[in-house]
Backbone bond lengths (Angstrom), bond angles and torsions (degrees), N, CA, C in turn:
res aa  C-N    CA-C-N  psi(-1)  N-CA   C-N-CA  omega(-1)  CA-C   N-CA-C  phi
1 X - - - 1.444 - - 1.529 110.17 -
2 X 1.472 125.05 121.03 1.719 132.67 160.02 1.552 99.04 -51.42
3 X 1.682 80.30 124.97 1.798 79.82 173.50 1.473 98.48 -86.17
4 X 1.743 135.83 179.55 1.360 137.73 147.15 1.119 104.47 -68.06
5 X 1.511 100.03 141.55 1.680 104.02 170.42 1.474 103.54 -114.72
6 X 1.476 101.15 134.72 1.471 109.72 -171.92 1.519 115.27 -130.59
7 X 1.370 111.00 131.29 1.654 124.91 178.96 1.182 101.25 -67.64
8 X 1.686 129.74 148.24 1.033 103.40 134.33 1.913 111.83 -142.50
9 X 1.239 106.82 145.21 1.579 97.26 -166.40 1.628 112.85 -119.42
10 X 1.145 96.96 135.88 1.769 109.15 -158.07 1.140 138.17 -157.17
11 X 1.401 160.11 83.09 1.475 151.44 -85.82 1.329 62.12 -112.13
12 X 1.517 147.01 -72.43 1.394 144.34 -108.38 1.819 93.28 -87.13
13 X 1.026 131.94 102.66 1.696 152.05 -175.17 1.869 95.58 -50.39
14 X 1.807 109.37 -74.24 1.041 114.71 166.50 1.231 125.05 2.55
15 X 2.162 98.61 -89.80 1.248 108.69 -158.84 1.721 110.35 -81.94
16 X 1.251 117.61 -7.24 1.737 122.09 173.76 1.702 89.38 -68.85
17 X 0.817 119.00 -25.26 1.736 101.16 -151.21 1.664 86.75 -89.65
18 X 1.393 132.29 -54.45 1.254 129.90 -176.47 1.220 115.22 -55.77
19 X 1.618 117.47 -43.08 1.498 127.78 163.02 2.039 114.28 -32.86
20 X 1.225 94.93 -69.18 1.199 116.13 176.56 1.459 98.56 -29.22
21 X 1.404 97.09 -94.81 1.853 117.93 -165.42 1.759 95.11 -33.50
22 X 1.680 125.21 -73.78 1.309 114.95 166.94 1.285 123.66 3.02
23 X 1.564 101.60 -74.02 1.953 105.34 -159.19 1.080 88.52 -74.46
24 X 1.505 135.65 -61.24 1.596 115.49 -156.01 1.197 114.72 -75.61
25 X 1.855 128.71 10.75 1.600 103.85 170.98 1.548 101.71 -96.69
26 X 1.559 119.21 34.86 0.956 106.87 176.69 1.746 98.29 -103.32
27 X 1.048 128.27 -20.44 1.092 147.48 174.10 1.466 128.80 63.23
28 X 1.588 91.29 41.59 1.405 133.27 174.21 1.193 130.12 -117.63
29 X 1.790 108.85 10.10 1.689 113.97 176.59 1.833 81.21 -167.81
30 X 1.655 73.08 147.89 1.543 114.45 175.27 2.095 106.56 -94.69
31 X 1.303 134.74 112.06 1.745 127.89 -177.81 1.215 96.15 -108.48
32 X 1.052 114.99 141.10 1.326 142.70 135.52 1.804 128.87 -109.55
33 X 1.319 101.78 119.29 1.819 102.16 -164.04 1.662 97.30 -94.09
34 X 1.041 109.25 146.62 1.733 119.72 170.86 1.814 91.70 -131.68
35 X 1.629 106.65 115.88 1.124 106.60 172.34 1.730 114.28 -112.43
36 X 1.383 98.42 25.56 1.438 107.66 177.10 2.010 109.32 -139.19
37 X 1.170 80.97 112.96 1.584 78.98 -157.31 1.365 118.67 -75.57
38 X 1.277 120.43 -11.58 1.341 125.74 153.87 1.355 122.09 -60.16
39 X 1.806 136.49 -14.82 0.797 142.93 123.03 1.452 137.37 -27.12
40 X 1.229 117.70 -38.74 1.448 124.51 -174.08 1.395 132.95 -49.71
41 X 1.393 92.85 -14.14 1.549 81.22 -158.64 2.326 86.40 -109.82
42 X 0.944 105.51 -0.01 1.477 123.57 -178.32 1.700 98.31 -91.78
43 X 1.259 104.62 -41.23 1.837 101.59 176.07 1.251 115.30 -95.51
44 X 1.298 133.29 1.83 1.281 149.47 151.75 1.368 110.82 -64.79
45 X 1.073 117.72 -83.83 1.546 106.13 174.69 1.071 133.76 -67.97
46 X 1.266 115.22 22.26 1.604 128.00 172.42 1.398 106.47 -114.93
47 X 1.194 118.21 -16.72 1.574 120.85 -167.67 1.611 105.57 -114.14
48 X 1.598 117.80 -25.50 1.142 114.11 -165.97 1.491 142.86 61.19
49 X 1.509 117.15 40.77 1.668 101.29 -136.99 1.276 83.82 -89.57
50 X 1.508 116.67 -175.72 1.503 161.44 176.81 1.160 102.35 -76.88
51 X 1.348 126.56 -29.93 1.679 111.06 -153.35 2.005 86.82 173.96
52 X 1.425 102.80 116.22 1.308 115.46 157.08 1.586 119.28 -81.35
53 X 1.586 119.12 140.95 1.365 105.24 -172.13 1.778 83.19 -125.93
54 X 1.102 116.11 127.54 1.924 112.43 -167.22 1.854 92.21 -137.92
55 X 1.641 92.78 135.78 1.529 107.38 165.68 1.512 101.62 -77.66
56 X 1.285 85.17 161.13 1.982 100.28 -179.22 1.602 112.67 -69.23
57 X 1.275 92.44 -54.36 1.490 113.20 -147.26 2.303 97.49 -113.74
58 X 0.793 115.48 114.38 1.671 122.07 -171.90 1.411 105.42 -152.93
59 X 1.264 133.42 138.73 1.128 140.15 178.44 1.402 114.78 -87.89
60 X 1.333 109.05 127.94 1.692 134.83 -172.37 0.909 105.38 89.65
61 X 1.616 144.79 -24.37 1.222 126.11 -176.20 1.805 99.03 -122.57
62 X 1.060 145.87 178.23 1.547 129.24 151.36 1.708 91.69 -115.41
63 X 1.684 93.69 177.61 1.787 103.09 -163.85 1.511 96.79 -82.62
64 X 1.393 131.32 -17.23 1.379 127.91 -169.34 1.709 111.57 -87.77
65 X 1.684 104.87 -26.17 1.146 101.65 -171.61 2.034 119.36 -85.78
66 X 1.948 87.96 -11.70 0.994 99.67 172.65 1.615 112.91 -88.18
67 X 1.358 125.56 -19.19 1.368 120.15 170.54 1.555 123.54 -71.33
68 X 1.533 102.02 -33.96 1.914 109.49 154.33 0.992 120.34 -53.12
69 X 1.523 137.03 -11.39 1.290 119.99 -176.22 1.703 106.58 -117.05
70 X 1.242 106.21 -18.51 1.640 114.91 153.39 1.480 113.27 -56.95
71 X 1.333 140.59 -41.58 1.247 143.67 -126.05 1.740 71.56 -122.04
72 X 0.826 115.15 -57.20 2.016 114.30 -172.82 1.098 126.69 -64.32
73 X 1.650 107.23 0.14 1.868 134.35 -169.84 1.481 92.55 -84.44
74 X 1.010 136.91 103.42 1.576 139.75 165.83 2.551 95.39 -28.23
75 X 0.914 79.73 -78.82 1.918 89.18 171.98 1.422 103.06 -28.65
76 X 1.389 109.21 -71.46 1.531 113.22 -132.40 2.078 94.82 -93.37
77 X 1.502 113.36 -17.14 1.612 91.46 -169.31 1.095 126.41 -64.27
78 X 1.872 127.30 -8.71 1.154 108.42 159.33 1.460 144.51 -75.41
79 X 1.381 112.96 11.16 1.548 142.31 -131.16 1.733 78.75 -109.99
80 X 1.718 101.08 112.73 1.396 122.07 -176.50 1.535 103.47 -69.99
81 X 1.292 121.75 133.08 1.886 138.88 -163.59 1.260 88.76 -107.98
82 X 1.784 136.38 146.94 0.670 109.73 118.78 1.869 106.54 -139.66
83 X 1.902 93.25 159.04 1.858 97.04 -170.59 1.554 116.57 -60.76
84 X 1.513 105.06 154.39 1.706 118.57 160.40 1.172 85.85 -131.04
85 X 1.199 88.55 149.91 1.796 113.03 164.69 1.431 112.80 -175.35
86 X 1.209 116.02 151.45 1.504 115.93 -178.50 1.696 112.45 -107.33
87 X 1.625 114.41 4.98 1.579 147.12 155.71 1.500 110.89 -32.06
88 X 1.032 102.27 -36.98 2.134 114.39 -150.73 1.888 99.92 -133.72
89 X 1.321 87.69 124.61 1.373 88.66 177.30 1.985 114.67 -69.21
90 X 1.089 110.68 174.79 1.446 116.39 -173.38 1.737 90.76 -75.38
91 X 1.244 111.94 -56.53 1.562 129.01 -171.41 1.850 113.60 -45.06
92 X 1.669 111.73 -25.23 1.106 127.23 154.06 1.359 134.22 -92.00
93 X 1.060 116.75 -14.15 1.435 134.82 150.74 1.884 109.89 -62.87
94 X 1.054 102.95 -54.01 1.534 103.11 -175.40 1.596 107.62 -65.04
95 X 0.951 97.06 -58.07 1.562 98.31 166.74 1.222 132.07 -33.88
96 X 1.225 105.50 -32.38 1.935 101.84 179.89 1.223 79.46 -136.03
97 X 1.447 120.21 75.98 1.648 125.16 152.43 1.077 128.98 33.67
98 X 1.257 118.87 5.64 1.592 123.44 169.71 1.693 101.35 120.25
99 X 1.384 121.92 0.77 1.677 122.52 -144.21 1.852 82.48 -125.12
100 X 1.154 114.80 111.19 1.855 104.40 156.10 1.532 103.91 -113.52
101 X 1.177 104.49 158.83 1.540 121.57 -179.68 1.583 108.58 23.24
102 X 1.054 127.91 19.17 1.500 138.07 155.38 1.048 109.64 132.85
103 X 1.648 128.03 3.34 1.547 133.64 -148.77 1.693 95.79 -118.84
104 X 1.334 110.14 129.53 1.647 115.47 156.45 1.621 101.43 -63.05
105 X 1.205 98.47 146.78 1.495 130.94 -168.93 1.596 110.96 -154.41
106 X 1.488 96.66 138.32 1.705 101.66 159.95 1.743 89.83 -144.68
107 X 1.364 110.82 155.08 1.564 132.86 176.93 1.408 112.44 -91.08
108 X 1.396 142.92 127.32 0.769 152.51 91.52 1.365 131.19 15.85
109 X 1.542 108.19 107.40 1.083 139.55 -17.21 1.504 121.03 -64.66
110 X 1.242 124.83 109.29 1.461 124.49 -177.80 1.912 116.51 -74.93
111 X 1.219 133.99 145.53 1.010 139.94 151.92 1.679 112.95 -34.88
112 X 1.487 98.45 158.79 1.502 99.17 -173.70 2.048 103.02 -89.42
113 X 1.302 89.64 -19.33 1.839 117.88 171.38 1.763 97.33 -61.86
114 X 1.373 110.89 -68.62 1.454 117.95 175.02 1.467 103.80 -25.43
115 X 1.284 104.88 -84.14 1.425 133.60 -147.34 1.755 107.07 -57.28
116 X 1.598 106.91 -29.57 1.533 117.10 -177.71 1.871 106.56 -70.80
117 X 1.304 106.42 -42.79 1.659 130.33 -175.89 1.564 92.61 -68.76
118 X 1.259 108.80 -63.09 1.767 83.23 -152.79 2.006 88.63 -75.34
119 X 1.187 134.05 -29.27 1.532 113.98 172.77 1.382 114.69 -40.51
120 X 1.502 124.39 -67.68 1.435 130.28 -168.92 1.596 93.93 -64.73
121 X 1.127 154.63 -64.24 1.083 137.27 -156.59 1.915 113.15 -63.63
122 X 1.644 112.75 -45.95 1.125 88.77 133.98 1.895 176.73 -69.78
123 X 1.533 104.39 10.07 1.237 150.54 179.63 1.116 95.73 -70.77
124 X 1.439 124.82 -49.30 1.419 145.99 -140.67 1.318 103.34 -104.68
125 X 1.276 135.46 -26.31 1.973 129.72 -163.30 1.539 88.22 -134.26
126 X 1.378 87.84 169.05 1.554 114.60 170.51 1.278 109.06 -74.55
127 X 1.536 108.19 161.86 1.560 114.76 -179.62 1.529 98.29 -69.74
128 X 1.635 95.92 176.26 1.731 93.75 -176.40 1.467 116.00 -90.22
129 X 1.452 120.13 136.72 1.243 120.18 176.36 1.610 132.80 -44.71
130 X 1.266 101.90 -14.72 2.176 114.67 174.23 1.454 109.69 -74.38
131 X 1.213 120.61 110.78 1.375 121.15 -175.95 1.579 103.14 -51.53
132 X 1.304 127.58 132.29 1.359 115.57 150.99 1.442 129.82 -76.15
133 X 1.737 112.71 120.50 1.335 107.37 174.36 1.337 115.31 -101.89
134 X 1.517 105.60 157.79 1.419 126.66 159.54 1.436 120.87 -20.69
135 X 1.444 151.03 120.02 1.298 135.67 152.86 1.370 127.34 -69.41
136 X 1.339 109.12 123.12 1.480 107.84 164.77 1.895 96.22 -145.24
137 X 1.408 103.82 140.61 1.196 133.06 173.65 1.808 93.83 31.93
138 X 1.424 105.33 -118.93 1.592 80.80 -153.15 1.519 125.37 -84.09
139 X 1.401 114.17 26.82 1.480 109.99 160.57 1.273 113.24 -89.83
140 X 1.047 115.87 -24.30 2.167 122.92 157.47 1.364 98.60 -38.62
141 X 1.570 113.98 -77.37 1.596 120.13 167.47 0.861 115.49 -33.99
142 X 1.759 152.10 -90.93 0.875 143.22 -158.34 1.542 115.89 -57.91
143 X 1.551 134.22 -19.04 1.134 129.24 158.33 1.259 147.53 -54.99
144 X 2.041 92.31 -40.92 1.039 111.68 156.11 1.577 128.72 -73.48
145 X 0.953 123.42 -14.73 1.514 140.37 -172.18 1.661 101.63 -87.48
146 X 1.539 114.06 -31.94 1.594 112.62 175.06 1.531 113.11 -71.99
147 X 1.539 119.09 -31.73 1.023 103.68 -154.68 1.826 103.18 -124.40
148 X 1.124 112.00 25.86 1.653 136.45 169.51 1.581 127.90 -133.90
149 X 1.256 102.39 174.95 1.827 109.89 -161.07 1.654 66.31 -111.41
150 X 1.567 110.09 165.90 0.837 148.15 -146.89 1.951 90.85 -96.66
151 X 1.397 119.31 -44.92 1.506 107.77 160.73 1.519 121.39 -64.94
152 X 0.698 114.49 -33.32 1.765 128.10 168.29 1.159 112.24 -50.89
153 X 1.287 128.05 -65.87 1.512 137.17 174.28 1.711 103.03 -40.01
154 X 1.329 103.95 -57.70 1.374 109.90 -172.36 1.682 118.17 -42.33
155 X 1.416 76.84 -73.86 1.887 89.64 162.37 1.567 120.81 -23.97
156 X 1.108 102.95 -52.16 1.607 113.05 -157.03 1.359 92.86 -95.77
157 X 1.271 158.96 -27.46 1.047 161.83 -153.54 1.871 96.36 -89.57
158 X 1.816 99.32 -44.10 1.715 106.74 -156.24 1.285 99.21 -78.22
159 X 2.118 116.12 -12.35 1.371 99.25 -170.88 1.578 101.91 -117.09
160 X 1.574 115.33 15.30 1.267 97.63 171.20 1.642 91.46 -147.30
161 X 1.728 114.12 126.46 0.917 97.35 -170.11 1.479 128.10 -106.52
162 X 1.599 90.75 34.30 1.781 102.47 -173.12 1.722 96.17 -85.55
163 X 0.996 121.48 -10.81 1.823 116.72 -166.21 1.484 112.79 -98.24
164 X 1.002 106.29 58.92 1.724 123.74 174.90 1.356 123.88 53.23
């Protein structure tokens, strides 16, 4: 049996590494962690995965600006994304089925149950039809502003200060 091979990109070392061990003791996916996200798009096309799993929010790079350059990869733009972030509550995630502003999403910290569901379901569909763009100044903002409560934003705004 081909296992899935799955990216996943994530400043936080920790939770990639538990992530990791997770999917593959199911022994139904192949991980590879990129904990430098300016990397990503260099371990992407070296790894080929099935399914990118990308944090939002990472320092030096953001998760959107790294999904524009996946999506702009002649190879890689059909290569199904889907978000982490610890930005968005789970309770808003559930709410719009796992999908915000057109984007698969799971919250932080997600279940290892979570994390198996929203992979295979993305495994399963096409990427999403909304081009992903580049962030700069206030489409960072407005991204972040779609997919957070108004304390959230804050948070994330006070600890990274590229997001407007």
């Amino acid at each position: 049996m081909n296992k899935k091979r799955i990216l996943v990109v994530d400043d936080e070392i920790s939770f990639t590494r538990l992530l990791k061990l997770n999917l593959e003791q199911t022994n139904d996916y192949e991980v590879r962690v990129e904990n430098w996200p300016e990397d990503a798009l260099t371990a992407a096309r070296e790894f080929r995965p099935d399914l990118v799993l990308l944090d939002v929010v990472m320092p030096r790079v953001f998760g959107g600006d790294v999904a524009a350059r996946l999506r702009a990869d002649a190879v890689l733009k059909a290569t199904p994304i889907v978000f982490f972030t610890a930005a968005v509550s789970k309770t808003k995630v559930k709410e719009q089925e796992g999908v915000i502003r057109g984007y698969p999403f799971l919250a932080k910290p997600a279940s290892v149950e979570e994390d198996i569901d929203q992979t295979e379901r993305r495994l399963t569909k096409a990427p999403p039809a909304r081009p992903i763009i580049p962030s700069t100044g206030k489409c960072v903002s407005s991204f972040v502003d779609g997919i957070t409560d108004a304390p959230s934003r804050e948070r994330t705004a006070n600890r990274h200060e590229f997001l407007c």
